[in-house]
C-alpha positions in Angstrom: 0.0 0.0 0.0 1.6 3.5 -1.2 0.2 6.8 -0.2 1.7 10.0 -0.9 1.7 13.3 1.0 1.9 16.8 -0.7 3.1 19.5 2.5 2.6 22.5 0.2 -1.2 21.3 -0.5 -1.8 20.6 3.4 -0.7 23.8 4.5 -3.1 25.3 1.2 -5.7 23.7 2.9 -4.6 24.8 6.8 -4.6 28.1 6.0 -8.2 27.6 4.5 -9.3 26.2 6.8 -7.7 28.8 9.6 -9.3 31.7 6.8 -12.7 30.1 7.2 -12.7 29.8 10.8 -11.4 33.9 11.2 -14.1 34.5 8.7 -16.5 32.9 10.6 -16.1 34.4 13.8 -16.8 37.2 12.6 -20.3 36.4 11.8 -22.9 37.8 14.4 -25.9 36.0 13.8 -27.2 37.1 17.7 -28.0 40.2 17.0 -31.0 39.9 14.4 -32.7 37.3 17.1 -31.8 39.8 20.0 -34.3 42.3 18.0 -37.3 39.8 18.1 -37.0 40.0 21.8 -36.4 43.8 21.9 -39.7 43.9 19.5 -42.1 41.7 21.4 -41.2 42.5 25.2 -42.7 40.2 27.6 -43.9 37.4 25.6 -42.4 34.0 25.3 -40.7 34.7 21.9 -38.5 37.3 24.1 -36.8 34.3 26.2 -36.5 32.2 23.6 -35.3 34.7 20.9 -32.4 35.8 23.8 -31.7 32.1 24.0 -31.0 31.5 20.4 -28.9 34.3 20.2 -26.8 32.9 22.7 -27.0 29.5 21.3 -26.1 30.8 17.7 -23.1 32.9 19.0 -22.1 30.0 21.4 -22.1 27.7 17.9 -20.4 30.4 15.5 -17.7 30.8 18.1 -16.8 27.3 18.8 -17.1 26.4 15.2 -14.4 29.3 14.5 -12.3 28.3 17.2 -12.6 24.4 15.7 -12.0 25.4 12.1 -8.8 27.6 13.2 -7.4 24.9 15.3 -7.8 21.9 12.2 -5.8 24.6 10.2 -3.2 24.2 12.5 -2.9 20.9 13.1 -3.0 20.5 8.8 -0.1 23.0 9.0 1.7 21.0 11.7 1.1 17.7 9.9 2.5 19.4 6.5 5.7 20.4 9.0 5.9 16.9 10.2 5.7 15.1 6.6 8.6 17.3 5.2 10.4 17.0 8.4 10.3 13.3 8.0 11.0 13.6 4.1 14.0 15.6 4.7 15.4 13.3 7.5 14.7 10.3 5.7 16.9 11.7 2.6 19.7 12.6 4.4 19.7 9.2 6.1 19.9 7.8 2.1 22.6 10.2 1.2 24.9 9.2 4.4 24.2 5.9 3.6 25.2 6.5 0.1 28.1 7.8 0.7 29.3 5.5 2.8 29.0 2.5 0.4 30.5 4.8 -2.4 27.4 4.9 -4.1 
């Protein structure tokens, strides 16, 4: 079984990834629910319209934080793949060299 990793194309998709999450956070989706409950005082939709915008900004954050941390694990996974890459050649070029080859 072969596989084959591609570092540059990891940390492509890290930095996505991190750009999406930054992006995300910046949505504010809490606001346009807190107005239901600032328009209907009193009622039941003004606890429960306060509670989705809590819920929604709760999700929105966690989901940024989520997407920005799988960028950097991509771009630590690309580090540890060239890392590996590199080592491994200059293990075949010492050994190379030592059998003349």
């Amino acid at each position: 079984m072969d596989y084959t990793v591609n570092p540059d194309a990891l940390r492509k998709a890290g930095t996505s990834a991190k750009s999406a999450g930054e992006q995300a956070g910046q949505v504010k989706l809490g606001p346009p629910a807190e107005d239901i409950a600032e328009a209907m005082p009193g009622g039941k939709s003004e606890g429960a319209s306060k509670q989705v915008a809590q819920s929604w900004d709760k999700a929105i954050k966690s989901w940024s934080q989520a997407a920005a941390q799988h960028g950097e694990s991509l771009n630590a996974s690309a580090d540890g793949y060239q890392q590996s890459d590199e080592s491994s050649a200059a293990d075949i070029d010492r050994a190379g060299a030592q059998t003349g080859r």
